[in-house]
C-alpha positions in Angstrom: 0.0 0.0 0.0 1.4 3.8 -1.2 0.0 6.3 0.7 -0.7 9.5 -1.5 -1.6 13.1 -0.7 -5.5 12.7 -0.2 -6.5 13.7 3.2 -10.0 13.9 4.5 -11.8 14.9 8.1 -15.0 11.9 9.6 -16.5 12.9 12.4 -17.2 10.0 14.8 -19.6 9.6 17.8 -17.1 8.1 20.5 -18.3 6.4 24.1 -16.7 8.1 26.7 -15.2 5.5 29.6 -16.9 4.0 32.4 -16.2 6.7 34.6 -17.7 9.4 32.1 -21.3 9.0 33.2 -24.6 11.3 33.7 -27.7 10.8 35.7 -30.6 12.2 34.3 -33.0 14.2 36.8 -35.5 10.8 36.9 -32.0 8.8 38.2 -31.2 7.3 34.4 -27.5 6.6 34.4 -26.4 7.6 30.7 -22.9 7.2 29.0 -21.1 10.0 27.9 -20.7 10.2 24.0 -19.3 12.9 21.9 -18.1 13.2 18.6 -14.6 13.5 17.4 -12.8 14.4 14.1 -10.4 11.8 12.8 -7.9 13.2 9.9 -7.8 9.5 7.4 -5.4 9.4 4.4 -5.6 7.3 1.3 -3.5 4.5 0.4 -3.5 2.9 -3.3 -3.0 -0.6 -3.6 -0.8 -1.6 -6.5 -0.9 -2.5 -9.2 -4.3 -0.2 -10.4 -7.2 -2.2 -12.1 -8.4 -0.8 -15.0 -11.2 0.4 -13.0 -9.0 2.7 -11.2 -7.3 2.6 -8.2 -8.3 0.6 -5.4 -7.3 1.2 -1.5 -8.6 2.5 1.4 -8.8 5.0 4.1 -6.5 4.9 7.3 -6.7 7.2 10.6 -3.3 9.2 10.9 -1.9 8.8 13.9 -2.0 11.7 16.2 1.6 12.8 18.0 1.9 14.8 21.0 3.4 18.2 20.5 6.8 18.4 22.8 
C-alpha cells in the first residue's frame, strides 16, 4: 500500500469511559458520547485495475506536541 496526498476529516460519535457517566434528573445513568474528528489518508494498492485505483482509508496517527 502507497499512501498518496489525499487527506480527508470523519466525524465519529465516541463512548466516553466508564467513569464518564450522567444521571438524568428521573436517576437514568447515561454514557457519555461525543463526537470526534479523525484526519484519514488514502492509500492505493498496487498494481491499479483498469477500473481505477483501489485502496482505502487509514486514521493518521495523532503525536503529542513536545
Amino acid at each position: 500500500m502507497t499512501p498518496t496526498p489525499r487527506l480527508q476529516f470523519v466525524e465519529r460519535e465516541v463512548e466516553l469511559d466508564r467513569f464518564c457517566r450522567t444521571v438524568d434528573a428521573d436517576g437514568t445513568v447515561r454514557r457519555g458520547k461525543i463526537k470526534q474528528r479523525v484526519l484519514q489518508q488514502w492509500f492505493e494498492r498496487e498494481p491499479h485495475t483498469t477500473y481505477g485505483p483501489e485502496g482505502e482509508w487509514r486514521d493518521v496517527p495523532m503525536g503529542e506536541e513536545r
